[in-house]
C-alpha positions as CSV (number, residue, x, y, z in Angstrom):
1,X,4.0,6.1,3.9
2,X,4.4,5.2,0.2
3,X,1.2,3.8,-1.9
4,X,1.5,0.6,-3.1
5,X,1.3,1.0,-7.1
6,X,2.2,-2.3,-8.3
7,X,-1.5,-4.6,-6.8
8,X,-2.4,-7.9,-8.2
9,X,-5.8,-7.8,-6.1
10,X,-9.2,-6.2,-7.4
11,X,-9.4,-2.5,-5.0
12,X,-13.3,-3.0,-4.7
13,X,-15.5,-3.2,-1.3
14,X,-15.8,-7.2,-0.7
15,X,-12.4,-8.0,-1.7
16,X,-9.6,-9.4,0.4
17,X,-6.2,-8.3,0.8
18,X,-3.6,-11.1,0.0
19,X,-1.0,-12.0,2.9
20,X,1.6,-11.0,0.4
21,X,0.7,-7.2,1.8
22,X,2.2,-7.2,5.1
23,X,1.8,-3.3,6.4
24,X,-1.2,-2.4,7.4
25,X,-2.4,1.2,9.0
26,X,-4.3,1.6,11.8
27,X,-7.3,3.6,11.1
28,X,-7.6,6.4,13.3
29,X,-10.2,6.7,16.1
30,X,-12.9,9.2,14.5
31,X,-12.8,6.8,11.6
32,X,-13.4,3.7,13.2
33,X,-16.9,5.9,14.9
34,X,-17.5,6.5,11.4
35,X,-17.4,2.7,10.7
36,X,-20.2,1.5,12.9
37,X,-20.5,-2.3,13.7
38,X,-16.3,-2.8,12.8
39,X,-14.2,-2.6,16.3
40,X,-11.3,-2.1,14.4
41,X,-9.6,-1.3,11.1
42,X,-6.9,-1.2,9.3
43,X,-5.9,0.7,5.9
44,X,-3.5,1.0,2.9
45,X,-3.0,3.0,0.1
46,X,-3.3,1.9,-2.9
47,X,-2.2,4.2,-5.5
48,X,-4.3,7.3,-5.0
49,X,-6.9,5.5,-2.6
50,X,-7.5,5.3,0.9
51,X,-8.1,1.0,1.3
52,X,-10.3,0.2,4.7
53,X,-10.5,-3.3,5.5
54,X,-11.5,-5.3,8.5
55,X,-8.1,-7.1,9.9
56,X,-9.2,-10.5,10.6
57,X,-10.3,-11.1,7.4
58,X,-8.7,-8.3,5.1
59,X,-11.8,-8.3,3.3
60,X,-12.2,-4.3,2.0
61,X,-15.1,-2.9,3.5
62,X,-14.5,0.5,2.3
63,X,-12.3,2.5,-0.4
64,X,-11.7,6.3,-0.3
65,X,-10.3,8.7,-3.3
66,X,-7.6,10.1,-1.8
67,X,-7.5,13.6,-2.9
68,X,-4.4,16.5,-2.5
């Protein structure tokens, strides 16, 4: 998977993810346990951090340093 580098969108928890981003992850199982109270997510990576946001809305609910 290649990080998107080139994002015209603030990477901060609250912010949506425009429809001009069309590939998102799914978020594997443990993570979503990890997640309470969010059925399901989705990710990206932006640059060198891990972007989870809730599907129906894209709205970032969480965002990981991705490290090594």
């Amino acid at each position: 998977m290649q990080p998107l580098t080139n994002v015209e969108f603030s990477v901060s928890v609250g912010s949506t993810v425009p429809t001009s981003v069309t590939t998102l992850y799914d978020c594997p199982d443990n993570v979503e346990r990890i997640l309470t109270g969010l059925p399901e997510c989705k990710y990206i990576v932006v640059r060198d951090q891990i972007v989870i946001l809730e599907p129906r809305t894209r709205r970032i609910v969480t965002v990981i340093e991705h490290r090594g």
